[in-house]
Each structure stands twice: as structure tokens, then as C-alpha cells.
C-alpha positions in Angstrom: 161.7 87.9 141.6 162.6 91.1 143.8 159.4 91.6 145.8 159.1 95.1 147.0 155.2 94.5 148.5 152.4 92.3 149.4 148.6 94.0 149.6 146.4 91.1 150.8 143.6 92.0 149.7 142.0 95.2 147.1 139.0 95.6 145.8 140.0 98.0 143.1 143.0 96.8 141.0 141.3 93.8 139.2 137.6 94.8 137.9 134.9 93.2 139.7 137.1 90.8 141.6 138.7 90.5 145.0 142.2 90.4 144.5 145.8 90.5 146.3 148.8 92.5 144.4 152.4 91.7 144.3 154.8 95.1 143.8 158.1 93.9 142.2 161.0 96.3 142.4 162.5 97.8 140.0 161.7 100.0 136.7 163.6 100.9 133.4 161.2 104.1 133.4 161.7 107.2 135.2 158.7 109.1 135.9 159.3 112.0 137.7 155.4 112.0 139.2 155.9 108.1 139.9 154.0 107.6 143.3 155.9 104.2 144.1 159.9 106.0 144.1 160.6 102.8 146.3 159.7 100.5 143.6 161.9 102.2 141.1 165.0 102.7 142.6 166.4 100.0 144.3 169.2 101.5 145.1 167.8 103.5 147.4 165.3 101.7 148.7 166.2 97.9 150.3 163.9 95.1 149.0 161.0 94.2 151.3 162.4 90.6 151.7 159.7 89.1 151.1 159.6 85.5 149.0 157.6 84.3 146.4 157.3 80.9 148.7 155.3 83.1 151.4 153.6 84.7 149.1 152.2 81.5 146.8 151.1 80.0 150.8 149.5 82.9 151.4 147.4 82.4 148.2 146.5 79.1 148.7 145.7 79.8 152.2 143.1 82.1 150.9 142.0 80.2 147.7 137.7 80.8 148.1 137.9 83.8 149.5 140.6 85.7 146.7 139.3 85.9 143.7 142.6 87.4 141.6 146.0 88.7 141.7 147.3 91.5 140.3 151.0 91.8 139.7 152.0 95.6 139.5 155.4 97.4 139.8 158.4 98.7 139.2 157.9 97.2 135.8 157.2 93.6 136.0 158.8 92.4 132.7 162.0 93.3 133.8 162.3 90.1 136.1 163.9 86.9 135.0 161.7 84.6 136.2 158.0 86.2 136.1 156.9 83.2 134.0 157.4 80.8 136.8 155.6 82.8 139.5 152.6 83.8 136.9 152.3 80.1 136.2 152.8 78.5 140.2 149.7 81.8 140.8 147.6 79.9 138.1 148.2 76.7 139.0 146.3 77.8 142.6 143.2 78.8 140.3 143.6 82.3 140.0 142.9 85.2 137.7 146.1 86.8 136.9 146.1 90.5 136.0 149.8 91.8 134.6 150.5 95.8 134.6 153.6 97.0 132.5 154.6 99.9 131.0 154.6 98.2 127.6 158.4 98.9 126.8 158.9 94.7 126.4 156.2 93.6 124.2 158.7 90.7 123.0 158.2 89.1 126.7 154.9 90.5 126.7 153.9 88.2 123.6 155.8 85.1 125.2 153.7 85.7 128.5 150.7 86.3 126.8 151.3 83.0 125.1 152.2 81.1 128.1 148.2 81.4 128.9 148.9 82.8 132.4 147.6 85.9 132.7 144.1 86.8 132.3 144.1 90.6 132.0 146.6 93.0 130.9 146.8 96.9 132.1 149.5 99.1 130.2 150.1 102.6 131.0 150.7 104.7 128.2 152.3 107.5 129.5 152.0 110.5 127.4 151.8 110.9 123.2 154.4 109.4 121.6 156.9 112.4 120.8 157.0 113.3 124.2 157.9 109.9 125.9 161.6 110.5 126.4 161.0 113.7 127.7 158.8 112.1 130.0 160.0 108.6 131.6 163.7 110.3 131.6 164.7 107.4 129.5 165.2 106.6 125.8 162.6 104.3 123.7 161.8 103.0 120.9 158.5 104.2 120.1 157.9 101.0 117.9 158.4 99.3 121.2 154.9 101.1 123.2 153.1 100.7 119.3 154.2 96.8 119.0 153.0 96.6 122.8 149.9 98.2 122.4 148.8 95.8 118.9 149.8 92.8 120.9 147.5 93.7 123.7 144.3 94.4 121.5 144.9 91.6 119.5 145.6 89.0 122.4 141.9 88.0 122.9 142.4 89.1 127.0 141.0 91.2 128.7 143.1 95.1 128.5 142.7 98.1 129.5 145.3 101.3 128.9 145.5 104.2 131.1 147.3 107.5 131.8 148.1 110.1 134.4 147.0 113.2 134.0 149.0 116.1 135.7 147.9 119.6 134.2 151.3 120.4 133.5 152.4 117.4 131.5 149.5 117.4 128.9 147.3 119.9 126.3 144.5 118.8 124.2 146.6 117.7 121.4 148.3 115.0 123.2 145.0 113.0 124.0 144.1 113.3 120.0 147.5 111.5 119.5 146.9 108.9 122.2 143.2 107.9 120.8 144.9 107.4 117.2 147.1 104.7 119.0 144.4 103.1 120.5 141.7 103.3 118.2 138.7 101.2 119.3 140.3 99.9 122.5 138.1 98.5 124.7 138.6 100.5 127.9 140.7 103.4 128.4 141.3 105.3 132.3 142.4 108.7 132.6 143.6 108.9 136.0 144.1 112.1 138.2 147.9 112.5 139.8 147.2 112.7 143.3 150.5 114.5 144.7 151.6 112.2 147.6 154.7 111.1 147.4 156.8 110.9 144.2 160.4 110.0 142.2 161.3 113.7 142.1 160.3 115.7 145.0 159.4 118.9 142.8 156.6 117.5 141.3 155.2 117.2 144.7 153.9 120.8 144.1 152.6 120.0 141.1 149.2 120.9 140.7 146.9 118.0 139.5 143.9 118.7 136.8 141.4 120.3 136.7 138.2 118.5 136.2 137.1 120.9 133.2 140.8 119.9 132.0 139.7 115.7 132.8 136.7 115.8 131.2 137.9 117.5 128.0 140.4 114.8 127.8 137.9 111.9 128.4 135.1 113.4 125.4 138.5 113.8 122.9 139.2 110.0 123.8 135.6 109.0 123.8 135.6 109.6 120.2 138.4 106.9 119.8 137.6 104.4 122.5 135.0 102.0 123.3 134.7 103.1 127.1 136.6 106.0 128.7 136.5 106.5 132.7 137.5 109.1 134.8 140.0 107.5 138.2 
């Protein structure tokens, strides 16, 4: 895999566990607010050189003490040979949590098959007529819908989520994103937090509003099982 970072330890990115995260590089999305422009374009960003070797001794190093491992991106699915670090991670006894962007659910079903992941996050990015618009990229929408099935219907633990910048999103889009999901067990509206990002204009972006947030999450409570605030 191309490894763009190693946290060793979070207490946030797999629920209720203590968990390490593994950034791969690289991303078939676009996301002009993407907070992570080094894992996306590789071309202008070098790898971080690190190898899966150090990373799995690392892990079993700290088996006891690290409950989980999240493995984040870029967009995961897009390297070769995720299947043979997800399993060599489980065969060291750990939870596995996956994040994608949910634009591969062919290789999502084969990993989801493979037993070695335990939890499955997928960020849905906006309602589904503005998605091009959005990632910069062209999609087949079937692809997010098959993606989205496959996770509620895997038996795993899921949870979707999306950014919320107050320019990007009206009322309207959330109704359209809670008929996608309908009766999902968790779903996270998270606040864009202007740090870095892809395209340096959105810096100046203003985030939202928590009148705006809180709209959102009572629309989506009326769809979901759970809807949180980030």
C-alpha cells in the first residue's frame, strides 16, 4: 500500500476503543474542502515512506494496550493489496474499522466478505444530484446507492457521515440524504473546520452555523436511528 501516515494512538476514530490509524495516499475524489490535500494528491505531495512491515510490528508491539485500527485516507479501496494488510491487522487480534468514500462497493462487498473488518464509516458527501459538482469528479450514483445497501445490510457495525460547510448545503439536501439512509443506525454531521484544505479558497469558507447544524440533525433525525453533531 502507499502509506501517507501513521497516528499511534486516537481515542476518537473507532467508538469506544483505543485505536491506531493508517492514512493511505491517494483519492479518486476531489473535494475542494478536503482537510488531508496530502493524501489526495500524490503528485504533490511524496509518500511518507513508511511500510506496512513497520507498521504490523508496531501493532504487535502494542497488542494489550491498542484496542483497534482504523484505516482512513485518500480512499482506501483504491489500493491493490488492502486485503492482505486488513487480514495480517486481524491476524494480530484487532478490531479493524475501514473508511471510504463508498465509490467501490464491488471491493467493498469482497472486503466485507473477507471477515476483516469490523466497522465500516462512509462519507456521503452531499445529496445525490450534486455529487459531481462536489468531489470534481464524475460518478455513478448507483455506485454511493449500491455502497450504502451493502453497508446496512452487512451485519457490521456502520456509520455514514457528512461535512457540513454553510455554503455547500440548504435544507433540501439533508431531506434527500435521510431518504438514502432511511433507518441507518448512526449518522454524524460533522462541522468543516477551515484548516488547511485541497483548494486554498475554501479556506475562507465560513463553516455552519449551529442554528444551520442543528436544523440539519432534527431533518435527519426523522430518517435515522441516531444523529450526532462532530
Amino acid at each position: 500500500m502507499i502509506i501517507g501516515g501513521f497516528q499511534r494512538f486516537s481515542l476518537i476514530d473507532y467508538p469506544d476503543k483505543i485505536c491506531a490509524i493508517v492514512f493511505t495516499q491517494g483519492c479518486n475524489f476531489r473535494c475542494p474542502y478536503c482537510h488531508n490535500p496530502e493524501l489526495v494528491e500524490i503528485k504533490r505531495y511524496a509518500p511518507a515512506g513508511l511500510k506496512e512491515e513497520e507498521i504490523l510490528s508496531f501493532l504487535d508491539r502494542r497488542k494489550g494496550k491498542l484496542d483497534a485500527v482504523t484505516i482512513t485516507g485518500g480512499e482506501p479501496l483504491l489500493q491493490s493489496d488492502l486485503e492482505l494488510f486488513l487480514s495480517a491487522v486481524k491476524g494480530l487480534g484487532y478490531l479493524v474499522k475501514l473508511d471510504t468514500n463508498g465509490s467501490f462497493p464491488l471491493r467493498l462487498e469482497e472486503i466485507i466478505r473477507s471477515k476483516f473488518i469490523d466497522y465500516i464509516a462512509m462519507d456521503i458527501k452531499t445529496s445525490p444530484d450534486k455529487y459531481n459538482q462536489l468531489i470534481n469528479r464524475k460518478i455513478e450514483k448507483t455506485k454511493i446507492i449500491d455502497s450504502i445497501r451493502l453497508i446496512m445490510d452487512s451485519g457490521l457495525d456502520y456509520e455514514f457521515r457528512t461535512t457540513v460547510m454553510g455554503a455547500l448545503f440548504k435544507k433540501d439536501d439533508f431531506y434527500k440524504i435521510g431518504k438514502l439512509i432511511k433507518d441507518a443506525r448512526l449518522y454524524i454531521l460533522q462541522r468543516f473546520v477551515p484548516s488547511k484544505t485541497l483548494d486554498d479558497q475554501f479556506l475562507d469558507m465560513r463553516g455552519c452555523s449551529d442554528e444551520e447544524i442543528y436544523t440539519y440533525r432534527e431533518i435527519m433525525e426523522g430518517f435515522v436511528q441516531r444523529c450526532v453533531v462532530r
